[in-house]
C-alpha positions as CSV (number, residue, x, y, z in Angstrom):
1,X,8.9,-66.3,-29.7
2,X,7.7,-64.4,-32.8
3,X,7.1,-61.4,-30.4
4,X,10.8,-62.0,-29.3
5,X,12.5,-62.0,-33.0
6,X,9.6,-59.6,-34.0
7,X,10.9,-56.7,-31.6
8,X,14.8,-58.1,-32.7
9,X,14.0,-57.4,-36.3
10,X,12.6,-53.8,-35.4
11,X,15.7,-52.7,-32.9
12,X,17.7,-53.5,-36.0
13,X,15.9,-51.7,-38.4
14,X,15.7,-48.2,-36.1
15,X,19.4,-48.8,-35.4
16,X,20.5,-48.5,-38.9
17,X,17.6,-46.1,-39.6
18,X,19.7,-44.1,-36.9
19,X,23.4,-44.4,-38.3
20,X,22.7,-43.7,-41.4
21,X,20.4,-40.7,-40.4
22,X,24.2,-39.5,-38.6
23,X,26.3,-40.1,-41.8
24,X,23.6,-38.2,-43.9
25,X,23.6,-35.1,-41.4
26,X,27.7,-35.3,-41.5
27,X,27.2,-35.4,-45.6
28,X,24.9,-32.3,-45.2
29,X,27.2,-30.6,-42.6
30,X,30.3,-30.8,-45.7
31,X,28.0,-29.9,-48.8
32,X,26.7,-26.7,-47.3
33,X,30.6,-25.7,-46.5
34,X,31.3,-26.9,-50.2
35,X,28.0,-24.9,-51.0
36,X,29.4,-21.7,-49.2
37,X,32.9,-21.8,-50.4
38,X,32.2,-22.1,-54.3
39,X,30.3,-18.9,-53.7
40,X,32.6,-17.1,-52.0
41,X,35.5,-18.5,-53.8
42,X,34.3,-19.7,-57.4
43,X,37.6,-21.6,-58.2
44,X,38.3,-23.1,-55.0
45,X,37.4,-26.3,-56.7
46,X,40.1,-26.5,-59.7
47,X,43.1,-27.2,-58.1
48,X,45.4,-30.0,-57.9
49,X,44.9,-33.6,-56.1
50,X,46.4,-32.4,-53.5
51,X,44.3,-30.0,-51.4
52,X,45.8,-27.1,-49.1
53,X,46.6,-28.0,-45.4
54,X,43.9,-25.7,-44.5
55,X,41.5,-26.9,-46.8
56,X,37.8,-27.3,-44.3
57,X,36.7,-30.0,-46.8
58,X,39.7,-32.2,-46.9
59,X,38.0,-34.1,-43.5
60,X,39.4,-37.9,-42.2
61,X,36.5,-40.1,-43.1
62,X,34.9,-38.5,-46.1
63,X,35.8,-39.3,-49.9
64,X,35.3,-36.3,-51.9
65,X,36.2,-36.1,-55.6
66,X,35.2,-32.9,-58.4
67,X,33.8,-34.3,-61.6
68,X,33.8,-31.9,-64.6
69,X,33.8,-33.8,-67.7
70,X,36.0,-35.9,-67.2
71,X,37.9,-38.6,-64.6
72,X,37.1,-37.9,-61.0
73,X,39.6,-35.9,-59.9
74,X,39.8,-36.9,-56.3
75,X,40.3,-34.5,-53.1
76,X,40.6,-36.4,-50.3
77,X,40.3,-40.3,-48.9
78,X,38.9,-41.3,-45.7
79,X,42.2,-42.3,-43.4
80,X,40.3,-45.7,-42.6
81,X,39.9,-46.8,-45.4
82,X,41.9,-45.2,-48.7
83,X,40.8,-47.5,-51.0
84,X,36.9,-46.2,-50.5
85,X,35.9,-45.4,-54.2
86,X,31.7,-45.0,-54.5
87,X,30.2,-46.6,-57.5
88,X,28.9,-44.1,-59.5
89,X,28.2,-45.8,-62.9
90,X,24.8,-44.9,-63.8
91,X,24.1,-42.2,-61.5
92,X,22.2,-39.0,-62.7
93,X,25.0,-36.6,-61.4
94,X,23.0,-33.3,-62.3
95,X,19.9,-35.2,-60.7
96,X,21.5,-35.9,-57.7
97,X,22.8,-32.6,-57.5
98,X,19.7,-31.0,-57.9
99,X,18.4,-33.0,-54.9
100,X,20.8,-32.9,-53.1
101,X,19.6,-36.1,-52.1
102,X,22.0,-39.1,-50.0
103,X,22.0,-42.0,-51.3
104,X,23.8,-45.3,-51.1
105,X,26.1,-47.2,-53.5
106,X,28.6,-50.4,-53.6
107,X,32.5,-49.2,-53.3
108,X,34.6,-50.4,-55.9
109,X,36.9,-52.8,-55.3
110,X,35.5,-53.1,-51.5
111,X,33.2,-55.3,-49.6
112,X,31.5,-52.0,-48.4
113,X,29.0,-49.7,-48.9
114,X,29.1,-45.8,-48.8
115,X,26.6,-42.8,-48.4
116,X,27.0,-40.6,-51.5
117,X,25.9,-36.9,-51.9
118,X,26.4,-35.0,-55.0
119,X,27.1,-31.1,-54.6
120,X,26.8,-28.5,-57.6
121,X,30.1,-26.1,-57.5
122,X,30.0,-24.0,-60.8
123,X,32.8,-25.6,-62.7
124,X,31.3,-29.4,-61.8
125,X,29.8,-31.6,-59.4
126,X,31.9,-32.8,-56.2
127,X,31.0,-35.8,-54.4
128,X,30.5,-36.3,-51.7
129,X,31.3,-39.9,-49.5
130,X,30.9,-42.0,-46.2
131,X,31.2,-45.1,-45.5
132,X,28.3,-47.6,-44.2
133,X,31.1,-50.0,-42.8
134,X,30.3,-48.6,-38.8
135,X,27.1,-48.8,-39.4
136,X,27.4,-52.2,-40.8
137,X,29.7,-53.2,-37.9
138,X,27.1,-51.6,-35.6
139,X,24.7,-54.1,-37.1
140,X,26.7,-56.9,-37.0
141,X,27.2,-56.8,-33.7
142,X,23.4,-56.2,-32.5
143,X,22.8,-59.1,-35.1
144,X,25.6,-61.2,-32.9
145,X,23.9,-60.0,-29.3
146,X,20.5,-60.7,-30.6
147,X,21.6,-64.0,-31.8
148,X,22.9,-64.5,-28.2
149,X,20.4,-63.2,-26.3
150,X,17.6,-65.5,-28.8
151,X,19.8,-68.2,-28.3
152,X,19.6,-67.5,-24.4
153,X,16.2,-66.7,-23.8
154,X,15.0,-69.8,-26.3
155,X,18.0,-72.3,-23.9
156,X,15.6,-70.7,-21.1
157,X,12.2,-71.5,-22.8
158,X,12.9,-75.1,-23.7
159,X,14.4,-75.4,-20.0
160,X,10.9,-73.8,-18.6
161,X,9.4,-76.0,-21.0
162,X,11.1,-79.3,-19.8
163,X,10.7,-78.6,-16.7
164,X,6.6,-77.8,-16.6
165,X,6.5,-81.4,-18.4
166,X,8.7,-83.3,-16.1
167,X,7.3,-81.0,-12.6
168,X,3.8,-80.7,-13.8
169,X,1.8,-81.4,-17.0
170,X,3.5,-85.4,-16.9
171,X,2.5,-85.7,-13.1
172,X,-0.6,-84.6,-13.6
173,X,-0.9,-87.0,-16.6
174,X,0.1,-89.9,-14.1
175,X,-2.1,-88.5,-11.4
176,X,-5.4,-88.6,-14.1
177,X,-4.5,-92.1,-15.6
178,X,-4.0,-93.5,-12.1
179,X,-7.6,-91.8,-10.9
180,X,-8.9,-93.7,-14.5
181,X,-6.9,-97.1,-13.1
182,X,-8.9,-97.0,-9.5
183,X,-11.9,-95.7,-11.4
184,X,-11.7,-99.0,-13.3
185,X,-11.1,-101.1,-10.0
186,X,-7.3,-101.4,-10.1
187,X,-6.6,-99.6,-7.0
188,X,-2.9,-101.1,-6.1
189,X,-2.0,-98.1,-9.0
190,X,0.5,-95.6,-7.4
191,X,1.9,-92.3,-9.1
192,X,5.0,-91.9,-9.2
193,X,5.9,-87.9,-8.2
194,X,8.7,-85.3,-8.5
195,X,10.0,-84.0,-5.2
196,X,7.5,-82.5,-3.1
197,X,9.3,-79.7,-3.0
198,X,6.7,-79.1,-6.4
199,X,3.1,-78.6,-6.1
200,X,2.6,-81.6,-9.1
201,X,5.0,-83.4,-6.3
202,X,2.7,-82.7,-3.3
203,X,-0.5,-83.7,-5.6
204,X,1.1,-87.0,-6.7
205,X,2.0,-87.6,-3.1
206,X,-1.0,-86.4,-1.3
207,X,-2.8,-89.2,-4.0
208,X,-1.0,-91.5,-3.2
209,X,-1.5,-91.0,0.5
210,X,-5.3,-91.0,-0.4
211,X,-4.8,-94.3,-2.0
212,X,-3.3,-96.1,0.7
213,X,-5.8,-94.9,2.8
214,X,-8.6,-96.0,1.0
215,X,-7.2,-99.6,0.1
216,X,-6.3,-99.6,3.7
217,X,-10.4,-98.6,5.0
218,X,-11.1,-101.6,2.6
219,X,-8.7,-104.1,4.6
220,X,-10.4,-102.8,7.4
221,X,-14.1,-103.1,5.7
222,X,-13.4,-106.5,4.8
223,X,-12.1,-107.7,7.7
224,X,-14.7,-106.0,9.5
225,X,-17.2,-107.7,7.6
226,X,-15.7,-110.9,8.0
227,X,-15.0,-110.5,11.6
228,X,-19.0,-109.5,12.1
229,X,-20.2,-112.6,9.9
230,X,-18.0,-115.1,12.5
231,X,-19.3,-113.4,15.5
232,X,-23.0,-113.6,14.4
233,X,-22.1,-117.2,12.8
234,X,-21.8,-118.7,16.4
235,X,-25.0,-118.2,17.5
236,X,-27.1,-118.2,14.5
237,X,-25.5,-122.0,14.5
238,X,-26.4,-122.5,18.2
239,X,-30.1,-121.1,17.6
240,X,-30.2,-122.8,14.4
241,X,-28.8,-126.4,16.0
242,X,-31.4,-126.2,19.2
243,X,-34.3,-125.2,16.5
244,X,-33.5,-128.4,14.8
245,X,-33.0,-130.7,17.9
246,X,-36.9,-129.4,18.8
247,X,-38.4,-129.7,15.6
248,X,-37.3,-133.3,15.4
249,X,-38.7,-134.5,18.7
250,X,-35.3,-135.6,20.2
251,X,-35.3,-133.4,23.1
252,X,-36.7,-134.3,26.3
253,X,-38.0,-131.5,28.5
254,X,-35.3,-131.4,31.0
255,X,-32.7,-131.0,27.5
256,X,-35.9,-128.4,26.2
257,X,-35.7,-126.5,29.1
258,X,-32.0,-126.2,28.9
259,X,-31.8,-125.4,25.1
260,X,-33.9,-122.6,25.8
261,X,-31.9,-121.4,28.3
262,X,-29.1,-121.4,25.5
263,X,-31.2,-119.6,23.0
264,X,-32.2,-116.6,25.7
265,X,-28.2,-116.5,26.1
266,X,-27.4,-116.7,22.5
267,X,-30.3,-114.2,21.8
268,X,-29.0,-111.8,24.2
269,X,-25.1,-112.1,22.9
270,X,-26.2,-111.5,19.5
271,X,-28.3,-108.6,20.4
272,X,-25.6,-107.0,22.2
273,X,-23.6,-107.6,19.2
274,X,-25.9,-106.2,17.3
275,X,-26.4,-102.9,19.4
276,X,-22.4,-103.0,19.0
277,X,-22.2,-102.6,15.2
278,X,-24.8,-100.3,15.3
279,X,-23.2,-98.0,17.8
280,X,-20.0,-98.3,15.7
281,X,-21.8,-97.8,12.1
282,X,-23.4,-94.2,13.8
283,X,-19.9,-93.1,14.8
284,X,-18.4,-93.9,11.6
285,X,-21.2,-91.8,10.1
286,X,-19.9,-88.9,12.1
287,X,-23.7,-88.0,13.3
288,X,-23.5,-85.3,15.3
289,X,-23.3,-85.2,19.2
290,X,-25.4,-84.1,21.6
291,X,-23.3,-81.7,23.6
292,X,-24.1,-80.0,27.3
293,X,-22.5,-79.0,30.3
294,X,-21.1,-82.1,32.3
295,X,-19.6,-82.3,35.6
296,X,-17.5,-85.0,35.0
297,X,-16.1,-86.1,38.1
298,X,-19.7,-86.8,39.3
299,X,-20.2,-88.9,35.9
300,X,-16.6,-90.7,37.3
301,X,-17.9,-91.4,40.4
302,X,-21.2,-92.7,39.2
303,X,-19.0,-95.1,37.3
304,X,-17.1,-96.4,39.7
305,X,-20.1,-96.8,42.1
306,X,-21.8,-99.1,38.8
307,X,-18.7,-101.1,39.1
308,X,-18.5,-101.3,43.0
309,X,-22.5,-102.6,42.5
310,X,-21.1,-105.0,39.8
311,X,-18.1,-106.5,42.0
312,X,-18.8,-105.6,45.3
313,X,-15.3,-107.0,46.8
314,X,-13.6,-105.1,44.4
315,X,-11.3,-102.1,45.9
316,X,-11.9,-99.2,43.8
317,X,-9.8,-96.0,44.4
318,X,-11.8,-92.7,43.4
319,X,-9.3,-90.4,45.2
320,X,-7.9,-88.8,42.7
321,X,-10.6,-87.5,40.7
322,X,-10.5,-83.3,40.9
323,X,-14.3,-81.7,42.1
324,X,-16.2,-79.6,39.7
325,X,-14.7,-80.6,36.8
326,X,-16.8,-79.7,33.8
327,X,-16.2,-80.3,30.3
328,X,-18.4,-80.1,27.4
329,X,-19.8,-83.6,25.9
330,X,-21.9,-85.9,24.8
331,X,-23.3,-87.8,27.9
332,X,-24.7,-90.4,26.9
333,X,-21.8,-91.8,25.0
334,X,-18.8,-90.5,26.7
335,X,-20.8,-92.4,29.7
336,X,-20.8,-95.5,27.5
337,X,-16.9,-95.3,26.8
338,X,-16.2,-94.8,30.5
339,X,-18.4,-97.6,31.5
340,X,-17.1,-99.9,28.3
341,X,-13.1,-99.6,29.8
342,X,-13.8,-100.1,33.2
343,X,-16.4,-103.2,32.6
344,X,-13.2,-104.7,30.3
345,X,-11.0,-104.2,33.3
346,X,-13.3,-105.7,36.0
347,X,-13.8,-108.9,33.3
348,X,-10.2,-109.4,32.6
349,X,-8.6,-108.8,35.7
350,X,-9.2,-110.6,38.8
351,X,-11.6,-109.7,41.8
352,X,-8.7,-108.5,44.0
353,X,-6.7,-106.5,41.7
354,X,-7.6,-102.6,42.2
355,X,-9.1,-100.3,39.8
356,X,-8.6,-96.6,40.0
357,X,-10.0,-93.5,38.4
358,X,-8.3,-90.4,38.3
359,X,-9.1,-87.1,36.7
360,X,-7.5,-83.7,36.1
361,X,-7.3,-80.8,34.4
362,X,-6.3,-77.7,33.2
363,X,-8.1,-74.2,31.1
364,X,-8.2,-76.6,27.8
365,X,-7.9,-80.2,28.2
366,X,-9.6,-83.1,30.9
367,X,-7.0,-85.9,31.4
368,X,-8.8,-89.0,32.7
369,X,-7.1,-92.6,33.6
370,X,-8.5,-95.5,34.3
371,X,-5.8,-98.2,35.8
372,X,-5.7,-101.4,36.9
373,X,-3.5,-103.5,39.1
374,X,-4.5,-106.9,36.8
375,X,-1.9,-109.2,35.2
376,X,-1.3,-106.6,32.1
377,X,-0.8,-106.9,28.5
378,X,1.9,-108.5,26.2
379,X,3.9,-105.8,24.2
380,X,2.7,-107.8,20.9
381,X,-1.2,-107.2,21.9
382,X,-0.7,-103.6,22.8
383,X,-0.6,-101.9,19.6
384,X,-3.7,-104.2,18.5
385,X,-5.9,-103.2,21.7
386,X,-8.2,-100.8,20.0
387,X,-8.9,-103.0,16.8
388,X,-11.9,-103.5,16.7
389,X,-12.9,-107.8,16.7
390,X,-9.4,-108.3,18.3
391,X,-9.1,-110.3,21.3
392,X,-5.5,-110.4,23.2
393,X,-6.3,-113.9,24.0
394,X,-7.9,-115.5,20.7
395,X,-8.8,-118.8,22.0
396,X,-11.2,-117.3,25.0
397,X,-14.2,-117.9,24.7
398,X,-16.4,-115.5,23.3
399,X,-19.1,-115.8,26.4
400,X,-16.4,-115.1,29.0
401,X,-14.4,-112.4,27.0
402,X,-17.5,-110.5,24.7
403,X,-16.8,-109.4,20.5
404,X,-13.6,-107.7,21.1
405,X,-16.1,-104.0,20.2
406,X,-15.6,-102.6,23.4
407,X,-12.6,-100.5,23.4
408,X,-13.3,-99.7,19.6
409,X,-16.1,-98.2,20.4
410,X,-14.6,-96.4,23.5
411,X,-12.1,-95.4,20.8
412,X,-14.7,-93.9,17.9
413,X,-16.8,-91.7,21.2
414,X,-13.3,-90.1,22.1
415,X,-12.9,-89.7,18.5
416,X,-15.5,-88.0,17.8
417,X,-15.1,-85.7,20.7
418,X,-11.2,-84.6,19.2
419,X,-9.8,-86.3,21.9
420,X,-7.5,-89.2,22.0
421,X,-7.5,-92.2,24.1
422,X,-4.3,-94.3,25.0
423,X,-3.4,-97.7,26.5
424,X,0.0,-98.3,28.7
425,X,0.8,-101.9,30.0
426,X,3.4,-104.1,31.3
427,X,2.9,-107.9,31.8
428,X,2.7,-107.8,35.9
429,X,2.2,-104.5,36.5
430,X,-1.4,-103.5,35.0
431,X,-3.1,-101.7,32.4
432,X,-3.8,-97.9,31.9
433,X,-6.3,-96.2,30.2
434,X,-6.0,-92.4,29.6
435,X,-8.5,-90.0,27.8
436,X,-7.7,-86.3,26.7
437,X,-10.4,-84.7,25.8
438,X,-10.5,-81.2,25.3
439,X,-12.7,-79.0,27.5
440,X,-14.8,-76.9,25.0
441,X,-16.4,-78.1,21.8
């Protein structure tokens, strides 16, 4: 801004450094004709008020007036403005003659100024005059157009101003005390953004987008948590209850035999459990895979043939799995996944219902289904399938229908190999389970 009036104040100054530099050179141009004239014709100056018609001095805008000894006895008066009489009170005439010098003075009986320029002629001293009032109108008017375009430009800064406040320095104050806020535990803090149309917008927005997805992982952490502690509950209790029963003596050995029995099956449950959350914690950790070359529908139909050795009644269609399909993965755990959905369809769905596996591709992606002819899945479990804990029937019990970590895990493997899994079911007409996995890593 003080750049701004700075460079205002200068433009005015050269202006009227400029215009007056014009009415000086006019003021020169009439003295040196006065000059010539007196030489050439030493009494041209004593005549009447009245010049001659043909008079070269006797120009439209210029006061000119003889002074010999006594009143100014004027020549001419600027058309403009008649009334234009320099104020010459105090003025060295013979100096100002001698230097032939401009100068300005007030005008009497006017709110102008005028150039002046004193020229020697013999019998006196005629001055010469201009007035300033163009140059002052000249002024005035820059003065006006500066005071506009200040008035403009400083309307634009506070705008600019306003609006980096409101668009960015006050979001990004929201953005820092919310950050403080979760920093201090209260993470329900939200920011509230301009459009997103704004970067500050986008930031505030992306943060809160960041927020709900961390308080949303710590649902998820807590009930994980929570889900894990019930699971290994149950047979802590059971180990813990038959421990008691045989430390106190009131267990005969038919009952011992059969506790231990329950402790070798709780024991095993809570292993697999175990192996479960550990599976899940490494692919949460994103460790990295242990890629290579896999035919895949070999690794299919070695799958199927585990389940046809599981459930040897079972009808199992392998038909439409494409030969010499490769695809690069991890096989160990994309063999786990595989295995994990079609074990969860041979335990929920009845002996006689078929199972197929089917396989295709194309130069990118590996589409494998797994379906089932069972009795299906209610719309209101669906969504929930992959959730890791969640059962579609919650009062099963947990030996028959296993921690409800299968298909989460089957899930987290497909993640981690950028693909995504799927589940489509009607109630009557089966479940199906479809992979997409891309080809190359």
């Amino acid at each position: 801004m003080v750049t701004v009036v700075a460079s205002l104040a200068y433009v005015s100054f050269r202006q009227r450094s400029v215009l007056t530099d014009q009415l000086d050179a006019q003021l020169e141009v009439v003295a040196d004709n006065a000059e010539r004239s007196a030489e050439r014709l030493p009494g041209a100056f004593i005549a009447s008020p009245q010049p001659r018609p043909d008079e070269p001095l006797l120009t439209g805008e210029l006061y000119v007036a003889l002074i010999s000894g006594g009143e100014p006895q004027v020549l001419a008066r600027p058309v403009s403005e008649p009334d234009l009489v320099p104020d010459l009170e105090g003025v060295d005439l013979a100096q100002a003659a001698e230097t032939r010098e401009p100068f300005s003075a007030d005008a009497l009986e006017s709110d102008t100024r005028a150039r002046v320029m004193v020229v020697d002629v013999g019998p006196g001293n005629v001055v010469f005059a201009i007035s300033t009032r163009a140059v002052d109108d000249a002024q005035d008017q820059l003065l006006i157009t500066a005071a506009i375009v200040l008035g403009v430009v400083l309307a634009a800064l506070a705008a600019a101003f306003w609006s980096v406040d409101r668009l960015g320095i006050r979001p990004i104050e929201s953005v820092t005390k919310a950050a403080e806020d979760v920093a201090a535990g209260r993470s329900d803090h939200r920011v509230e953004h301009p459009p997103v149309a704004t970067e500050a917008g986008r930031l505030g927005l992306a943060f809160n987008t960041m927020l709900d997805a961390r308080q949303a992982l710590e649902v998820r952490q807590r009930r994980f948590v929570a889900d894990a502690s019930h699971e290994l509950r149950t047979p802590l209790t059971t180990l813990r209850g038959y421990a008691a029963l045989h430390a106190s003596g009131r267990l005969s050995d038919s009952e011992t035999d059969d506790a231990m029995q329950r402790i070798h099956s709780e024991s095993k449950r809570m292993e697999a459990l175990v192996e479960d959350l550990l599976t899940l914690a490494s692919l949460d950790e994103d460790r990295p895979l242990e890629y290579s070359n896999i035919d895949l529908s070999q690794l299919l139909a070695d799958v199927a043939a585990d389940a046809s050795a599981i459930e040897p009644e079972r009808p199992i269609d392998v038909s439409a799995i494409d030969d010499g399909v490769q695809i690069a993965a991890d096989r160990h755990q994309l063999t786990q996944a595989l295995t994990t959905i079609v074990n969860n369809a041979l335990r929920h769905t009845p002996t006689t219902a078929k199972l197929t596996l089917g396989c295709t591709s194309d130069e990118a992606t590996v589409c494998i289904q797994i379906a089932d002819e069972g009795p299906g899945i209610a719309p209101e479990h669906l969504g929930h399938l992959f959730e890791r804990f969640y059962r579609a029937d919650p009062g099963r019990e947990r030996s028959a229908g296993g921690s409800g970590l299968g298909l989460s895990i089957a899930q987290a493997i497909v993640t981690a190999h950028h693909g995504q899994i799927d589940a489509r079911s009607s109630v009557g007409q089966g479940t199906t389970i479809t992979i997409d996995l891309p080809r190359n890593r």
